[in-house]
N, C-alpha and C positions, 0 to 999 in steps of 0.2 A: 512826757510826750507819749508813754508805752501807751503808760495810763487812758490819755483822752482816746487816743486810738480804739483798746479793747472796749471802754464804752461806749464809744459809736457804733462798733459791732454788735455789740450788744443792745444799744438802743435799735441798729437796724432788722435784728432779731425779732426784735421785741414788735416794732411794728410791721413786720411782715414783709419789708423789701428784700430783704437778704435770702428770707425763710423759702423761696422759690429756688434757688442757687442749692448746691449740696455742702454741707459742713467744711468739708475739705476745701472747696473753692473758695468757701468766706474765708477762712482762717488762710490759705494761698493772697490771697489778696488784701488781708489786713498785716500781713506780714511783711509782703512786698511795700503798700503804703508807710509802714514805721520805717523800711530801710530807707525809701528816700527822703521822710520827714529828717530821719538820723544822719543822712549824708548834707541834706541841703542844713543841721543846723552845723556841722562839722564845716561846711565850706564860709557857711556866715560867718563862724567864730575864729576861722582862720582866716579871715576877708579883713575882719576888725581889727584884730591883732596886728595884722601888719599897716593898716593903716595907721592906727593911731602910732604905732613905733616908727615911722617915717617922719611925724611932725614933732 
């Protein structure tokens, strides 16, 4: 997930969306986006787990 993350950044780089923003704010905000891809798979996996142990 790190992964797809830094490549989008880098892809956004690469095409020039990002490249208007300053270094610091892309990388503030790709970082911020991996915590909560990181929290929402952390609440999925904990979502599932208790469901399927219920049945």
């Amino acid at each position: 997930m790190l992964f797809l993350v830094a490549a989008l950044l880098l892809l956004g780089v690469m095409l020039g969306t990002v490249a208007h923003a300053p270094l610091t704010f892309s990388v503030a905000l790709g970082l911020v986006i991996a915590g909560w891809l990181g929290i929402f798979a952390i609440r999925e996996r904990h979502g599932r787990r208790r469901s399927t142990s219920a049945h």
